[in-house]
N, C-alpha and C positions, 0 to 999 in steps of 0.2 A: 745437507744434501750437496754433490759436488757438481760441479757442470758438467758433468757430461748428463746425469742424467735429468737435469733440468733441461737440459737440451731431448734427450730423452722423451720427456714427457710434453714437449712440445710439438714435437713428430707426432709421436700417438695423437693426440688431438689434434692436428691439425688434419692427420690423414683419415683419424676413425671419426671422432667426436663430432668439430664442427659445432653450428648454433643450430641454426634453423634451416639451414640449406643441406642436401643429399648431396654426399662425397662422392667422386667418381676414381675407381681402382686403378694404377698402372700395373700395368704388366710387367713382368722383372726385364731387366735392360742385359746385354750383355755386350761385350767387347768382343771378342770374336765371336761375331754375328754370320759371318763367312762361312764359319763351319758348322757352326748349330742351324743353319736354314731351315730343316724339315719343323723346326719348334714354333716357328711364325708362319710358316706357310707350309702347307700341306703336297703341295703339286710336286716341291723336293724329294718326298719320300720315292724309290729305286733309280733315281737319275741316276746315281754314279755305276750302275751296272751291276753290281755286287751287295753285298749284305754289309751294313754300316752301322756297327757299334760306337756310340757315343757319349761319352759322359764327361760332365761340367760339373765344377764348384766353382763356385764366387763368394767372398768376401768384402763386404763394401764396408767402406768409411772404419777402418779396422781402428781400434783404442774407443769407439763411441757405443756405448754401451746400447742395445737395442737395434740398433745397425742390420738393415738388411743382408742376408745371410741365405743363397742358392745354391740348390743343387738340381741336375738337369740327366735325364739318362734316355738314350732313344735307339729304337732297333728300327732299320727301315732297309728294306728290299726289294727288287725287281720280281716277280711273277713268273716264271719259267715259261717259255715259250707263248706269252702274252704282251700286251702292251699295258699292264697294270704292273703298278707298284703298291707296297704296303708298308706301312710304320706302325709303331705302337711308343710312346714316350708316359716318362712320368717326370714331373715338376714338385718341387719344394723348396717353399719360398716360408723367411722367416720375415717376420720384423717386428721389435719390440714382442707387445704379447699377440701378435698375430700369426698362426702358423695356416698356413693354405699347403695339400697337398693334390694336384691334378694328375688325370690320369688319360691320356688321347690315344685314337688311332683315326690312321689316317691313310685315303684311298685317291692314288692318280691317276690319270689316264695319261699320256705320252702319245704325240703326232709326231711321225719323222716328214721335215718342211723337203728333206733332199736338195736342203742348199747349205755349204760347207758343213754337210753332217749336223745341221741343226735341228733341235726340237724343239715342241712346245706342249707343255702338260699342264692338266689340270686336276687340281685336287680339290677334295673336301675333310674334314675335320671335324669329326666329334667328340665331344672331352667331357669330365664329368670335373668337378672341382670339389674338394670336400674342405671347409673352413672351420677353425678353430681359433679363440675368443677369449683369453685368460684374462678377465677383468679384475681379475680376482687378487692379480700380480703387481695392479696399481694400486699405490697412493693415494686413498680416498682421504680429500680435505674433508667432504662433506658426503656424509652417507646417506644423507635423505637427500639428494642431488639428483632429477630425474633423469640426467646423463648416464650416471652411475650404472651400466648396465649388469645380467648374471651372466655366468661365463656361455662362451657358445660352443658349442662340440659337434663335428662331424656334420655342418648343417652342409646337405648336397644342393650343386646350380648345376644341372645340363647346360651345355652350347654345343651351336657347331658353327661353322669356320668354312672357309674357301679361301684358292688362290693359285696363282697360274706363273706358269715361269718356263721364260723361254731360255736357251740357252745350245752351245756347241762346247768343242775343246774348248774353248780360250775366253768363252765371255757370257754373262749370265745378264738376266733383266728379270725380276720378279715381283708381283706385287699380289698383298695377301689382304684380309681380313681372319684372323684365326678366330673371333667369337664374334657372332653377329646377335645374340639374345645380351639385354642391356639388364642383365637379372639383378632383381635386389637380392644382396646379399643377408640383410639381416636386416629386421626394423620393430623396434620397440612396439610400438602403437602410438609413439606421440613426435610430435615435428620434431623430436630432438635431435633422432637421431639414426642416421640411415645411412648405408652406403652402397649401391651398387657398381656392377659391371660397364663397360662404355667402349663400344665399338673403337677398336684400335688397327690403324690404316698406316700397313708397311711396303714400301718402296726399296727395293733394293737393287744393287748392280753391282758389275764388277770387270774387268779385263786383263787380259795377262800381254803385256809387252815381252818382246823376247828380243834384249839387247844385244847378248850374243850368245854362242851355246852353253855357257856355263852360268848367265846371268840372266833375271826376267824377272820386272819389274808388273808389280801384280796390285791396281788401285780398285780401290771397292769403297760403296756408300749405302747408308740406310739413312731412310727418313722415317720416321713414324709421328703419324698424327692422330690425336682424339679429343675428343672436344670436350674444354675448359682446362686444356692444359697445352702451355708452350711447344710448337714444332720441336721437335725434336731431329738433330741432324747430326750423323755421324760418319764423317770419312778417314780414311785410312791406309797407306801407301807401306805396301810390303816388299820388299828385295826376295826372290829365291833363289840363292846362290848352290850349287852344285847339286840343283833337284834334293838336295838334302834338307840345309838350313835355311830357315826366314827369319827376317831379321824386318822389323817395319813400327814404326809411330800410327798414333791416331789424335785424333782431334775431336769431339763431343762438345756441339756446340753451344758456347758458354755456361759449360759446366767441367770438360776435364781436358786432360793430356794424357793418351797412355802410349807404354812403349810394350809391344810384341815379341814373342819369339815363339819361333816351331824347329823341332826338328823331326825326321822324317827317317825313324829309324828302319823299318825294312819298307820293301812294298806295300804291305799290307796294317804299317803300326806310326802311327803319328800322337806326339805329346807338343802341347801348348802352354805358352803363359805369358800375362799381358799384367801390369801395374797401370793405375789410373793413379792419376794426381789432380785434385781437386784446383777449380781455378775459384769457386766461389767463397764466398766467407767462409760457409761450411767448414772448408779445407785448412781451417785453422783450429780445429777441435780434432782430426784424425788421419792416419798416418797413410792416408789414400785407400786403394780396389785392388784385392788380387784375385786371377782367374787363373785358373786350371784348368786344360780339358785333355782328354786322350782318345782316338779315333784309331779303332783295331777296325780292319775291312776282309772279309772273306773271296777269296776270288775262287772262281769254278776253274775246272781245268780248260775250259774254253776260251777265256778271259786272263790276261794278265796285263800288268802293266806295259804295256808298250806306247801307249800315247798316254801319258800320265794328265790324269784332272787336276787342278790348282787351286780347286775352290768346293 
C-alpha cells in the first residue's frame, strides 16, 4: 500500500471512525469566501440587487488520494417590489468514501438604515443534507471489527440556519450560523461509532479602499468557530485594478497560503481562481487547493452597473 493512501485511511478514521467518542462534522472551507457568502449565511441572498448565479469547485490537497473534493452552485435574488430576497443553493462535498449532497433555500428580509445607503438584513436557512457511506471501499483488516460498518445511502438530516449582515457600497459585516440542529448523522447502535452535525459560527467582514481611480484595495476576513475544533481564521488582501482584474494573497491561519485572481469580464460575468499551499506537514504529501468559481448576474433594465459591488 503506498502513502498516500495510508495516509488515506488515516483521514477516514479519524474523521468517520474514531473510538469511543462522537465525531463532530466540518463544514467545507472555501477560499473565496467573499463571493460565496449567501452558502454560510442566509441574510446575503438578493443584497446585490439582481439575480446571482454561482458556482464553485474546489480541489483540496490535489496527488492525495481520498482528498476532499467540492462543488458549490446558488441562485439567489431580490423580490420585485419588496424588501425580501430569495436563494436556493446546492452542495457536494466528497471525501475519501464519504459523499454528502445538501440542498438549501434561503429567505432575507433587508432594512434601508438611510445612512450612506446602508442596510441590514436578516435571513434564515433551511437545508436538507442527504449522506452517503461506501464502507465497502475500505480495507477491511478485520471483518468481524465492530467498526466495520454497512454502507450508508441517501440517509436525510433537516436543519435550519440564520444570519444577518449589514452592509453599503464599500464594506460588509456578517455573522451567520447556517445549521443550528446538532443531528447525528449516522449511529451503529454501539459506542463505536457516531458522527454528527455541530453548530458552526461565522464571522465575516470586508472593505474596499479606493486608492485612486484606477486602483482599490479590497481586505476581507472570516472566522469560523465550532466546538472541539481549532478557530479557524482567514484573512485576505485583494488589489482591484481597472474595476477589471483582482489580483490578492490570503492567509489561513496555520494551515495555508493562497494566491487569488478574478477577472471581471463584462458587467454582468466574473471567473475566479485561488491556489492554496499547505503550510502544515500535510503539505508534504500534496500539490496544495485549487478553486474555481464563476459569478453570471442578471441585471433588470432598471439596474445597471453604475456604482459597482466589490464583494
Amino acid at each position: 500500500m503506498n502513502l498516500s493512501k495510508h495516509i488515506q485511511h488515516i483521514l477516514i478514521g479519524i474523521l468517520m471512525l474514531g473510538s469511543t467518542q462522537v465525531q463532530a462534522q466540518q463544514d467545507p472551507q472555501y477560499t473565496n469566501y467573499m463571493y460565496n457568502t449567501v452558502n454560510i449565511n442566509p441574510a446575503y441572498a438578493g443584497s446585490r440587487g439582481s439575480m446571482s448565479i454561482f458556482g464553485l469547485h474546489r480541489t483540496q490537497w490535489v496527488g492525495l488520494e481520498g482528498a476532499p473534493t467540492t462543488n458549490s452552485f446558488s441562485v439567489n435574488t431580490p423580490l420585485k417590489n419588496s424588501k425580501l430576497g430569495l436563494g436556493v443553493g446546492y452542495v457536494n462535498d466528497r471525501l475519501g468514501v464519504i459523499d454528502e449532497n445538501t440542498i438549501s433555500l434561503d429567505v432575507s428580509y433587508t432594512i434601508d438604515l438611510n445612512k450612506k445607503n446602508s442596510k441590514l438584513s436578516f435571513g434564515v436557512k433551511g437545508s436538507m443534507n442527504l449522506l452517503n457511506v461506501s464502507y465497502s471501499r475500505l480495507n477491511k483488516f478485520d471483518p468481524n471489527d465492530p467498526i466495520v460498518l454497512t454502507d450508508i445511502s441517501n440517509e436525510a438530516s433537516p436543519n435550519i440556519g440564520a444570519g444577518v449582515y449589514w452592509h453599503n457600497e464599500k464594506s460588509y459585516l456578517g455573522l451567520s450560523v447556517p445549521n443550528f440542529l446538532e443531528n447525528d448523522r449516522f449511529d451503529n447502535g454501539t459506542v463505536y461509532s457516531s458522527m454528527n452535525q455541530r453548530m458552526h459560527y461565522y464571522l465575516m467582514g470586508g472593505h474596499v479602499f479606493e486608492i485612486n481611480p484606477m486602483l482599490k484595495f479590497k481586505p476581507a476576513f472570516l472566522l469560523k468557530a465550532v466546538a472541539g475544533a481549532p478557530l479557524q481564521a482567514d484573512v485576505t488582501a485583494n488589489f482591484l485594478i481597472h474595476d477589471k482584474l483582482t489580483l490578492g494573497a490570503a492567509y489561513r491561519w496555520d494551515a495555508a497560503w493562497s494566491a487569488l485572481a478574478g477577472f471581471q469580464v463584462t458587467d454582468g460575468l466574473m471567473l475566479g481562481y485561488s491556489y492554496d499551499a499547505e503550510t502544515t506537514k500535510l503539505g508534504r504529501y500534496n500539490n496544495g487547493s485549487h478553486e474555481l468559481f464563476v459569478r453570471f448576474e442578471l441585471f433588470n433594465k432598471y439596474r445597471r452597473v453604475n456604482s459597482p459591488r466589490f464583494y
